[in-house]
N, C-alpha and C positions, 0 to 999 in steps of 0.2 A: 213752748210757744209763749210770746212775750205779749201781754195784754196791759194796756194805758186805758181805764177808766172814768174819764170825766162825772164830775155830779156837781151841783147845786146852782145850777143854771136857773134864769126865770126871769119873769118880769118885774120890775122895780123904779121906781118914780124915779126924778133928774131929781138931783144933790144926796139919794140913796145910796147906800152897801149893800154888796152883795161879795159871797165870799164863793169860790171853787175848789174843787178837789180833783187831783189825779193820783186813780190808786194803781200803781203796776203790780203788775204777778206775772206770774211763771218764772223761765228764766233769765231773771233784771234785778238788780242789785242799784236801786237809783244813785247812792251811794257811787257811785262806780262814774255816773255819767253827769254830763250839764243837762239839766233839765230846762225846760222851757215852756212859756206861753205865748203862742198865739193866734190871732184872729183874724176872721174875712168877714170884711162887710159884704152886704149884694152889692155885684157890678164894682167890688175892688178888689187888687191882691191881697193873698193872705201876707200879713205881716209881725215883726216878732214885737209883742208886748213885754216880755221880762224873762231874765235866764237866771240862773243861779248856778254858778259852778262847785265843783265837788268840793271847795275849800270854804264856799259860801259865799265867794262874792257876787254882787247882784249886778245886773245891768238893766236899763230901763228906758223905752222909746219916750221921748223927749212929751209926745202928746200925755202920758200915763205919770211920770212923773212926778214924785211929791204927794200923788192923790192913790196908789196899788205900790203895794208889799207882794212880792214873793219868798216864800219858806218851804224849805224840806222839812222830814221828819223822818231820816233815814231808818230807823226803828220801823218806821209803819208804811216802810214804802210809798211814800204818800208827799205829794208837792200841793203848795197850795197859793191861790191867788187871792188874794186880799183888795177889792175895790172900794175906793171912796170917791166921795163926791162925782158919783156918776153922770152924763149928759148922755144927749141921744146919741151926740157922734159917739159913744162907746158900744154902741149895739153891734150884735156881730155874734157870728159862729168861735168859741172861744176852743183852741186846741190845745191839746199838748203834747210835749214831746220831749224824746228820752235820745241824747248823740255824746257816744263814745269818742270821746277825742282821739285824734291819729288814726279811727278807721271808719269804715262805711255803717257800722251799726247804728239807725236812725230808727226810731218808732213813733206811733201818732198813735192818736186815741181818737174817737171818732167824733168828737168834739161836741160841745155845749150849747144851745142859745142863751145869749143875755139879752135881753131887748130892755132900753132905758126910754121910760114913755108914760107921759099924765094922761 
């Protein structure tokens, strides 16, 4: 059984960092797949903040930009999201997820709050 763990969600002022973790276990090999970040605000779709493919290249929604790093750490199972210079439009349920390229094997973790708010 393949589990994606979110952690380090929370609340944090506008121009803040905040950093997230997703740790997989059972049987996932992150290594193996593009991993990804992303999030739904209320009353929006959920949409993709950052991916990293198994070679390491990043890709990144145009809003995030400049300001969130995403990094593996194939040793520890473990992807991780990087925010800077946070604003409120950044609040949002923050997901992630694990897809095998060329087949259906797609996982989610059950995702995060971040809320950005004085």
């Amino acid at each position: 059984q393949v589990q994606l763990v979110e952690s380090g969600g929370g609340l944090v002022q506008p121009g803040g960092s905040l950093s997230v973790s997703c740790a997989a276990s059972g049987s996932i090999f992150i290594s193996m797949y593009v991993m990804g970040w992303y999030r739904q605000a209320p009353g929006k779709q959920r949409e993709l903040v950052a991916s990293i493919t198994r070679g390491g290249s990043t890709n990144y929604a145009d809003s995030v930009k400049g300001r969130f790093t995403i990094s593996r750490d194939n040793a520890k199972n473990t992807v991780y999201l990087q925010m800077n210079s946070l604003t409120p439009e950044d609040t949002a349920v923050y997901y992630c997820n694990a897809h095998l390229a060329t087949t259906t094997s797609d996982y989610w973790g059950q995702g995060t709050q971040v809320t950005v708010s004085s």
